[in-house]
PDB file of N, CA, C and O in Angstrom:
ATOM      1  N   UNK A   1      87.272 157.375 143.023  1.00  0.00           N
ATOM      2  CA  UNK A   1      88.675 157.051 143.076  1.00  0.00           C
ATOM      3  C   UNK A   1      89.130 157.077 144.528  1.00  0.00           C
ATOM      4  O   UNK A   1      88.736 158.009 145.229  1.00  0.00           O
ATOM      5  N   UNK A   2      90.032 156.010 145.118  1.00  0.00           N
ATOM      6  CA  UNK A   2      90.529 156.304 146.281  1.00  0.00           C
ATOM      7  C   UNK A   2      92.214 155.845 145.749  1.00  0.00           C
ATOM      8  O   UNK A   2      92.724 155.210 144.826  1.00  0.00           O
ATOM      9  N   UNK A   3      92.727 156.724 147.154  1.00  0.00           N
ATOM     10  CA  UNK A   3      94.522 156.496 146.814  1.00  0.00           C
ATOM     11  C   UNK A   3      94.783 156.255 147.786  1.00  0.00           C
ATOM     12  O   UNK A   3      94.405 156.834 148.805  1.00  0.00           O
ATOM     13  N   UNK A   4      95.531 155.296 147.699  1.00  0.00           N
ATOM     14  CA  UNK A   4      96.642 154.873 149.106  1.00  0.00           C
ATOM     15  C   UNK A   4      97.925 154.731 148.762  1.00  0.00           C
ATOM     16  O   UNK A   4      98.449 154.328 147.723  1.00  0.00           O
ATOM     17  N   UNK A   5      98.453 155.202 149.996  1.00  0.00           N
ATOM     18  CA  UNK A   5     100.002 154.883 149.986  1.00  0.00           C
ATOM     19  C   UNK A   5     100.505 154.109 150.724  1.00  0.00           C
ATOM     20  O   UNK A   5      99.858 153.455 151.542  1.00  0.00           O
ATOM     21  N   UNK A   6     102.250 154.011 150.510  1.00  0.00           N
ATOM     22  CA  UNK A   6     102.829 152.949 151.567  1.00  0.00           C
ATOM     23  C   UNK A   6     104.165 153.355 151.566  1.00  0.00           C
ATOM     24  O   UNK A   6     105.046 153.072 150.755  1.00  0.00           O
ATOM     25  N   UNK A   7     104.225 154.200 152.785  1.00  0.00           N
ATOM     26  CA  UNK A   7     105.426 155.042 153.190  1.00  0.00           C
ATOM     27  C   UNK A   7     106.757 154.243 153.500  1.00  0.00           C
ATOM     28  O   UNK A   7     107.860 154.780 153.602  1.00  0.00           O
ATOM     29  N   UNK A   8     106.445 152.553 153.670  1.00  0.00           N
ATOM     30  CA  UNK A   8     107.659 151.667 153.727  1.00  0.00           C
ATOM     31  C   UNK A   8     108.315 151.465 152.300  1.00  0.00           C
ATOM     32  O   UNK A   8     109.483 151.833 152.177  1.00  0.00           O
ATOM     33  N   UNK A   9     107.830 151.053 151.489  1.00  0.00           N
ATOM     34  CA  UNK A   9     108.025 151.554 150.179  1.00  0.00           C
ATOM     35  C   UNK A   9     108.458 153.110 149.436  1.00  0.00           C
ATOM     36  O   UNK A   9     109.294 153.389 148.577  1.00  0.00           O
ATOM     37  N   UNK A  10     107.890 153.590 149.877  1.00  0.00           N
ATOM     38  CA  UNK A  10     108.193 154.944 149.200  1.00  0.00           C
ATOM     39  C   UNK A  10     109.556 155.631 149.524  1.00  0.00           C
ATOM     40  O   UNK A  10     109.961 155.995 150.628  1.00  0.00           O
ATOM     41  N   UNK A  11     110.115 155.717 148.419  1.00  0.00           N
ATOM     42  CA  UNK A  11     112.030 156.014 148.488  1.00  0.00           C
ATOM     43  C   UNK A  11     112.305 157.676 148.441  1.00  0.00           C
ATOM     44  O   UNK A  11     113.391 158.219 148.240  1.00  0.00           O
ATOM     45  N   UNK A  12     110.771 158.440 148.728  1.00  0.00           N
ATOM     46  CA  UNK A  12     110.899 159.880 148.468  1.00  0.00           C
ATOM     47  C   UNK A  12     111.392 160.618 147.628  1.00  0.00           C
ATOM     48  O   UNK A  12     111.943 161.705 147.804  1.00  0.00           O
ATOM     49  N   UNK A  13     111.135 159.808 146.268  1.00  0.00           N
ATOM     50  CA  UNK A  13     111.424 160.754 145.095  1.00  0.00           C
ATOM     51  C   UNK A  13     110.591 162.174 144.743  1.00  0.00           C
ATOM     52  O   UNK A  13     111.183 163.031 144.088  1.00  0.00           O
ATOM     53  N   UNK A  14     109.514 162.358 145.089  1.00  0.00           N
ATOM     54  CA  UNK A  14     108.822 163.574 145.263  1.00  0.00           C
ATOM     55  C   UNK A  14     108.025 163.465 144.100  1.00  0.00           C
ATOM     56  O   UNK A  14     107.223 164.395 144.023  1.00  0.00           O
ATOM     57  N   UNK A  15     107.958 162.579 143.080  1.00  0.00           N
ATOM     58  CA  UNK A  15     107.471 162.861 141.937  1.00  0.00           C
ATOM     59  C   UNK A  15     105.959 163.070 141.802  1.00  0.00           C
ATOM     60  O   UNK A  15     105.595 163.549 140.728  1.00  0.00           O
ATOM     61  N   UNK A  16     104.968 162.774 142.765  1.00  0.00           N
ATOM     62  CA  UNK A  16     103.562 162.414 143.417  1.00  0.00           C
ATOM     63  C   UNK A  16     104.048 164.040 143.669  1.00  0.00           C
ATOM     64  O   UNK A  16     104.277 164.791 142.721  1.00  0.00           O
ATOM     65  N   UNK A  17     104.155 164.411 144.947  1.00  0.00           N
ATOM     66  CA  UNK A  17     103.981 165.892 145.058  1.00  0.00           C
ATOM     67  C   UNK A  17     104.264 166.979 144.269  1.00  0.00           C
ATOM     68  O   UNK A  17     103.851 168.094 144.587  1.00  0.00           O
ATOM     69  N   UNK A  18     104.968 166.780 143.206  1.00  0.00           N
ATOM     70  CA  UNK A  18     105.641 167.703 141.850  1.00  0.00           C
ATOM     71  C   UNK A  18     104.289 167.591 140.695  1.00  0.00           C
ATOM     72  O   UNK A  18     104.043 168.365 139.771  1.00  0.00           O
ATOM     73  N   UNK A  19     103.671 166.570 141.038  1.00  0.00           N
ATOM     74  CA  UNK A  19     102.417 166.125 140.056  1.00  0.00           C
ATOM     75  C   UNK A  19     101.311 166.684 140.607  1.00  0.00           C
ATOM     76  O   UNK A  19     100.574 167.475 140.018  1.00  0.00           O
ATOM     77  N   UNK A  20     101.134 166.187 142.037  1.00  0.00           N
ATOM     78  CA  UNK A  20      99.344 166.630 142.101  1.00  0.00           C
ATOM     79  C   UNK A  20      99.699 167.173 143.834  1.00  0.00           C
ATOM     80  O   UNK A  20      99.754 166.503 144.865  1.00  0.00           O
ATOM     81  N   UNK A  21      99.870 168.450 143.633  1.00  0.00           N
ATOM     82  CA  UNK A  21     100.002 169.191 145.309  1.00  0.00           C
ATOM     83  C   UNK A  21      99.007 169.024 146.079  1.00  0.00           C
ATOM     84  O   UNK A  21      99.077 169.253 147.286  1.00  0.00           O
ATOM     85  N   UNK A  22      98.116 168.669 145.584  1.00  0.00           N
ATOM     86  CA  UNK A  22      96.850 169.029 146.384  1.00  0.00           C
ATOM     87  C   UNK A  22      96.258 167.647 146.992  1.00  0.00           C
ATOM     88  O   UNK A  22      95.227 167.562 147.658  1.00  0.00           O
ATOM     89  N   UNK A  23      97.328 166.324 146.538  1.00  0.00           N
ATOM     90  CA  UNK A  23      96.981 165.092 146.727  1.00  0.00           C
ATOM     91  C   UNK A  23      98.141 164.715 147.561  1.00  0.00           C
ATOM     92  O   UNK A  23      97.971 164.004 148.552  1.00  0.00           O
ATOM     93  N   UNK A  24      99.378 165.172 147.201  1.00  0.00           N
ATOM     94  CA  UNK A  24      99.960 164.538 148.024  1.00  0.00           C
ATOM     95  C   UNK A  24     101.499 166.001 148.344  1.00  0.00           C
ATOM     96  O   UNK A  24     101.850 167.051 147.805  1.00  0.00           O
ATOM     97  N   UNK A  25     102.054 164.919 149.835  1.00  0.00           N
ATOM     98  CA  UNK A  25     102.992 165.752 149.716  1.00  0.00           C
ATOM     99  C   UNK A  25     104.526 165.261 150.420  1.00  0.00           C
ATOM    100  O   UNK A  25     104.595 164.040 150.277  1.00  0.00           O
ATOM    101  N   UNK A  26     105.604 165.718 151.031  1.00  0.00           N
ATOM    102  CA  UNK A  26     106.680 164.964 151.375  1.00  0.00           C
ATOM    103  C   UNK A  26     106.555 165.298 152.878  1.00  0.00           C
ATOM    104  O   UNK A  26     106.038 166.366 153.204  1.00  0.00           O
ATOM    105  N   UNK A  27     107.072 164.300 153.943  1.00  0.00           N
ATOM    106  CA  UNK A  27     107.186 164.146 154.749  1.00  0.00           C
ATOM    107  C   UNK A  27     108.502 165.294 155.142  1.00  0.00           C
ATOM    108  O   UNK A  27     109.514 165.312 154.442  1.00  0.00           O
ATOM    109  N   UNK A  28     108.329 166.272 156.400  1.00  0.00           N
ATOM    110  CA  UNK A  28     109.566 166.930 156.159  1.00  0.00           C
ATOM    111  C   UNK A  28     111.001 166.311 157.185  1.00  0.00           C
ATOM    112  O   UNK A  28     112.217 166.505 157.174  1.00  0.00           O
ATOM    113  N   UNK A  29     109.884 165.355 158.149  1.00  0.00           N
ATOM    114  CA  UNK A  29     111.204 164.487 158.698  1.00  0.00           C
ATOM    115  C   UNK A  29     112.126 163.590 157.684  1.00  0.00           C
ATOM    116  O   UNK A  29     113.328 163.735 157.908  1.00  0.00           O
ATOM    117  N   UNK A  30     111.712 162.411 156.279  1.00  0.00           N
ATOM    118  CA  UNK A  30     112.408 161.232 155.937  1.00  0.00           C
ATOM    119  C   UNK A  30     111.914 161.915 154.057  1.00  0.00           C
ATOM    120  O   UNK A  30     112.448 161.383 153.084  1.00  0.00           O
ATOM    121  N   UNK A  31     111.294 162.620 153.945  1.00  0.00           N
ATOM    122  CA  UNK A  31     110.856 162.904 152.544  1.00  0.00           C
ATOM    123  C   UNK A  31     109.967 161.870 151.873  1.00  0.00           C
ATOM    124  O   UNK A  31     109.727 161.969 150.670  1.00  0.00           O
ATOM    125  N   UNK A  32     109.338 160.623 152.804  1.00  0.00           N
ATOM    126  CA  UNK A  32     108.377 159.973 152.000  1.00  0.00           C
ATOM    127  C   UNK A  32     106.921 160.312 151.847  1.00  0.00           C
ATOM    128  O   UNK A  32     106.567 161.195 152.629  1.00  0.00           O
ATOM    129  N   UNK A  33     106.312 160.014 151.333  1.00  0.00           N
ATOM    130  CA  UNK A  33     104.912 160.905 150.720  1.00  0.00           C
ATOM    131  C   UNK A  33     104.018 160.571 151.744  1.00  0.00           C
ATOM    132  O   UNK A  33     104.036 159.517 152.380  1.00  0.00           O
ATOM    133  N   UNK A  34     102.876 161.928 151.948  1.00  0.00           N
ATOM    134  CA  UNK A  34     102.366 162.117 153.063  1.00  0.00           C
ATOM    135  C   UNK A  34     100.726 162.177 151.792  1.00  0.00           C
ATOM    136  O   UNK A  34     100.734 162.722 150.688  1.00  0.00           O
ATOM    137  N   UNK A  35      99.405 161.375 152.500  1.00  0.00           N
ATOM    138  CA  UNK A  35      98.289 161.515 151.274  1.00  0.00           C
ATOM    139  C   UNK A  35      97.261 162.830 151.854  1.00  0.00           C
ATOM    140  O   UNK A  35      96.519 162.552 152.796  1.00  0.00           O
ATOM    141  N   UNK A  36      97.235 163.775 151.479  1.00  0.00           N
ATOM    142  CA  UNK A  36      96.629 164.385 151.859  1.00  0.00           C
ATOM    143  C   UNK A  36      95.207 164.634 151.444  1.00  0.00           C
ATOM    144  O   UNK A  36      94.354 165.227 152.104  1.00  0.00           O
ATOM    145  N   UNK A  37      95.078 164.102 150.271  1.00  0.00           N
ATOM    146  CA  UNK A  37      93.072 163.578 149.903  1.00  0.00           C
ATOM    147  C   UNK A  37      93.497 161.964 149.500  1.00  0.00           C
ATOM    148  O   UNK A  37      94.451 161.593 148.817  1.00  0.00           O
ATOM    149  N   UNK A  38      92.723 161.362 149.991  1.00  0.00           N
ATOM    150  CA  UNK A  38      92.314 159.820 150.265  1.00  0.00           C
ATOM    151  C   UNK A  38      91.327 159.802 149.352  1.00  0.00           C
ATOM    152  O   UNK A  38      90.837 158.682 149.202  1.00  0.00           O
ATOM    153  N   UNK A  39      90.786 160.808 148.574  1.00  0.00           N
ATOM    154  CA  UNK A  39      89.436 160.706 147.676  1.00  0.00           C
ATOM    155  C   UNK A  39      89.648 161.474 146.859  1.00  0.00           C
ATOM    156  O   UNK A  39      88.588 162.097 146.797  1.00  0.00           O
ATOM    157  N   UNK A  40      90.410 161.953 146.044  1.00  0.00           N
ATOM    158  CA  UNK A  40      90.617 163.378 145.215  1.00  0.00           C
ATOM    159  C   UNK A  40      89.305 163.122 144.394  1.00  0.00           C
ATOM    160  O   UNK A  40      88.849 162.017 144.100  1.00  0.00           O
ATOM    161  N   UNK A  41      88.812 164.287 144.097  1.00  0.00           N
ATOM    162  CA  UNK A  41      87.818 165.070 143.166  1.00  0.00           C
ATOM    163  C   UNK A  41      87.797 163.846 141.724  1.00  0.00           C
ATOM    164  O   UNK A  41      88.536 162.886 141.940  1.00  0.00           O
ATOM    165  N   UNK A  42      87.283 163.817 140.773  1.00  0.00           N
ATOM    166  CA  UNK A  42      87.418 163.527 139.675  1.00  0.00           C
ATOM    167  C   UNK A  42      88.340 164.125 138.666  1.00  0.00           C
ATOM    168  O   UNK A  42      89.061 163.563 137.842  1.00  0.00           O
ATOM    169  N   UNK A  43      88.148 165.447 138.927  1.00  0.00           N
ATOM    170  CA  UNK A  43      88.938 166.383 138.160  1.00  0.00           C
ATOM    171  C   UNK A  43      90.023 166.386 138.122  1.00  0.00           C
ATOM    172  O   UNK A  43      90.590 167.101 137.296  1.00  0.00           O
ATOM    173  N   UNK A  44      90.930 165.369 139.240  1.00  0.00           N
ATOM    174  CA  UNK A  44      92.255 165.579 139.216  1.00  0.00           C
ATOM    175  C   UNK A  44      92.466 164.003 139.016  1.00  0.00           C
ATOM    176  O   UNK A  44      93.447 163.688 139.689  1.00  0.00           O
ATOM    177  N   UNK A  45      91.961 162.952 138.393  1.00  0.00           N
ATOM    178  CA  UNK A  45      91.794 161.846 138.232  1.00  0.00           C
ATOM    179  C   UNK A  45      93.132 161.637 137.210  1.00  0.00           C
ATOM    180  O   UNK A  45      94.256 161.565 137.705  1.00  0.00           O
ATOM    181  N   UNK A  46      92.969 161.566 136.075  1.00  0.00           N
ATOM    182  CA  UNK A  46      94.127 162.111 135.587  1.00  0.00           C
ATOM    183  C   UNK A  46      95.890 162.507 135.935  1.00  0.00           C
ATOM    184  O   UNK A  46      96.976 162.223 135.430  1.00  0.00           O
ATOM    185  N   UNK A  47      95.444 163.234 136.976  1.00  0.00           N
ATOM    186  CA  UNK A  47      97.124 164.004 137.372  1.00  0.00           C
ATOM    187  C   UNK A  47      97.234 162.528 138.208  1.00  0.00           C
ATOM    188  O   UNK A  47      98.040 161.771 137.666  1.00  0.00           O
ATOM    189  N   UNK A  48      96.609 161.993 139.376  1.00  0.00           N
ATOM    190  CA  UNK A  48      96.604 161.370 140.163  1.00  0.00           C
ATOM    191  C   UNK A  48      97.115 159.715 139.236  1.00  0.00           C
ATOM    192  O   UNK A  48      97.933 158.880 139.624  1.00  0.00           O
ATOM    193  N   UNK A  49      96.762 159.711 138.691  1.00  0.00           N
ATOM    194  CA  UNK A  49      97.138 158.064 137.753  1.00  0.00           C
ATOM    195  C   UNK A  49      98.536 158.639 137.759  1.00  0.00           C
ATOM    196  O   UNK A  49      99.388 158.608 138.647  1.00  0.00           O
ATOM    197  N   UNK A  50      98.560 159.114 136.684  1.00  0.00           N
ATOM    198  CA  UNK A  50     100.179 159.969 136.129  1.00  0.00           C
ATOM    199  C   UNK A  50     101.164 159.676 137.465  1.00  0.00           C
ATOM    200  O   UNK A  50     102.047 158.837 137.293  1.00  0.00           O
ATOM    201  N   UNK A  51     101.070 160.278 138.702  1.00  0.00           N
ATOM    202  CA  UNK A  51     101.860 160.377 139.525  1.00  0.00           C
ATOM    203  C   UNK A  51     101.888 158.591 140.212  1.00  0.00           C
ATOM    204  O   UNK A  51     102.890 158.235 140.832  1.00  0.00           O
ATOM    205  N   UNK A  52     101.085 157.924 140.075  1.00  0.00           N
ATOM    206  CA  UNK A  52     101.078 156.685 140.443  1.00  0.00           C
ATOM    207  C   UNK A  52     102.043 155.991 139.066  1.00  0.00           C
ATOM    208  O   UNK A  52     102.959 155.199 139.288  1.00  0.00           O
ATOM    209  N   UNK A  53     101.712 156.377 137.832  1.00  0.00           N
ATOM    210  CA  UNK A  53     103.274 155.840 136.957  1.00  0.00           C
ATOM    211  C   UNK A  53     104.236 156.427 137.223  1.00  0.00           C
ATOM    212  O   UNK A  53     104.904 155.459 137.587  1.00  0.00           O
ATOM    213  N   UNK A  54     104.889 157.265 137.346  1.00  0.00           N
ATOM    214  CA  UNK A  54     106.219 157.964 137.911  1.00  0.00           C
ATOM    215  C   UNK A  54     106.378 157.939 139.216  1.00  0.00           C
ATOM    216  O   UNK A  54     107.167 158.830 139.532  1.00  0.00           O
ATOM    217  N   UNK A  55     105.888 157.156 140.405  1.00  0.00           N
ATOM    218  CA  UNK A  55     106.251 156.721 141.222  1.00  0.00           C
ATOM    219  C   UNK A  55     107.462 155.601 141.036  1.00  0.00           C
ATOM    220  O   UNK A  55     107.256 154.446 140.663  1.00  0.00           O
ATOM    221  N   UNK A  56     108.475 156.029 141.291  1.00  0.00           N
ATOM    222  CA  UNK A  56     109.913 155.061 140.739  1.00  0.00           C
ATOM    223  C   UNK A  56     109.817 153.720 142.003  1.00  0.00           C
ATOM    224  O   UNK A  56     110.483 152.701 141.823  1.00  0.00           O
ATOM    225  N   UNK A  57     109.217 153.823 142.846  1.00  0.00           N
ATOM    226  CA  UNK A  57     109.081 152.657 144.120  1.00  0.00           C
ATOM    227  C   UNK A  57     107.453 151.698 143.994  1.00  0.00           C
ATOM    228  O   UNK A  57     107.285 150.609 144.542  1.00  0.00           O
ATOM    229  N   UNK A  58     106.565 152.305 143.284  1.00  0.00           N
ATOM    230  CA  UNK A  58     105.542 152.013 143.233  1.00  0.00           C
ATOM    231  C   UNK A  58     104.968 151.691 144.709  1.00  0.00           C
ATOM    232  O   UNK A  58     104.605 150.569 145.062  1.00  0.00           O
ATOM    233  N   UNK A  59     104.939 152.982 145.610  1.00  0.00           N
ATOM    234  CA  UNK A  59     104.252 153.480 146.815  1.00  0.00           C
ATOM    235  C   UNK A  59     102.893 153.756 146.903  1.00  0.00           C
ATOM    236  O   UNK A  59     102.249 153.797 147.951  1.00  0.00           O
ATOM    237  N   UNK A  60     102.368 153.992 145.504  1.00  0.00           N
ATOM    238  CA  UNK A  60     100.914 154.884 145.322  1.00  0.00           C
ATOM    239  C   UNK A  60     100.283 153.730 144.450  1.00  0.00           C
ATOM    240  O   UNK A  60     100.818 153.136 143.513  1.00  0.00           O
ATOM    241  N   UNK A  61      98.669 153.500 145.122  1.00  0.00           N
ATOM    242  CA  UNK A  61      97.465 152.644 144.294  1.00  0.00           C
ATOM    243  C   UNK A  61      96.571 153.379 143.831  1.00  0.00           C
ATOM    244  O   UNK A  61      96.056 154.231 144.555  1.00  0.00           O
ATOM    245  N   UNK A  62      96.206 153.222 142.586  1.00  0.00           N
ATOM    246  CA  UNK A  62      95.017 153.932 142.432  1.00  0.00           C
ATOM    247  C   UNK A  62      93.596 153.191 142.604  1.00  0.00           C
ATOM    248  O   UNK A  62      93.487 152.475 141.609  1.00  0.00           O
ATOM    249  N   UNK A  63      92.584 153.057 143.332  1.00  0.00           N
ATOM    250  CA  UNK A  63      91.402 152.225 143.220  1.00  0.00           C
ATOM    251  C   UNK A  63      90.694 153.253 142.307  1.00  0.00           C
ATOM    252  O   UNK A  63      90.563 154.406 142.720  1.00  0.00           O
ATOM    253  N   UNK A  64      90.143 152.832 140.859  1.00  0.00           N
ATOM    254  CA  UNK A  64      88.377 153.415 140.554  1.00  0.00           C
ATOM    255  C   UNK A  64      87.110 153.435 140.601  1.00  0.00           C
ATOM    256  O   UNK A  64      86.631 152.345 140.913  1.00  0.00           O
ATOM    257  N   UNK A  65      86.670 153.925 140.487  1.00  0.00           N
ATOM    258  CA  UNK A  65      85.119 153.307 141.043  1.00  0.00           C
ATOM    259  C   UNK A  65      84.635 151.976 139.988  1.00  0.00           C
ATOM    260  O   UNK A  65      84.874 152.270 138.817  1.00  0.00           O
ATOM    261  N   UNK A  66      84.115 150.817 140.122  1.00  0.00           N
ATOM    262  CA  UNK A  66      84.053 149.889 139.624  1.00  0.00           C
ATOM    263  C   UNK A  66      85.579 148.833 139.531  1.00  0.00           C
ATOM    264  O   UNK A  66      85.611 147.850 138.791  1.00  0.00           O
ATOM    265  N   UNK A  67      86.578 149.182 140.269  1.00  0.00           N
ATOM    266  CA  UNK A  67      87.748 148.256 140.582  1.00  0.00           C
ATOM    267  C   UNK A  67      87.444 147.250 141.349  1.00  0.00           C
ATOM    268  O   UNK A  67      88.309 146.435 141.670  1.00  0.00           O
TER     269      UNK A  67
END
């Protein structure tokens, strides 16, 4: 899995960092999302989709392996 973001897009609803802390988090200058694993684990594969649907700006991609 890889994740990318796009901080021009992203309206800093926080909902990505309220979901998966360990993937992402808020910028503390403008509050838009900062990626802090570019590769999360498998294990958090799951939380990581989730927060890419409740992204209200659609800022966050999910790639899977075989995409």
């Amino acid at each position: 899995m890889k994740v990318q973001t796009d901080t021009q897009r992203c309206v800093g609803a926080g909902m990505c960092a309220l979901t998966v802390p360990e993937v992402f988090d808020q910028s503390e200058e403008d509050g838009t999302v900062v990626l802090l694993d570019a590769e999360p684990p498998p294990e958090r594969q799951a939380a990581v989709q989730r927060a890419e649907r409740l992204c209200p700006s659609g800022a966050i991609s999910v790639l899977l392996s075989g995409d």
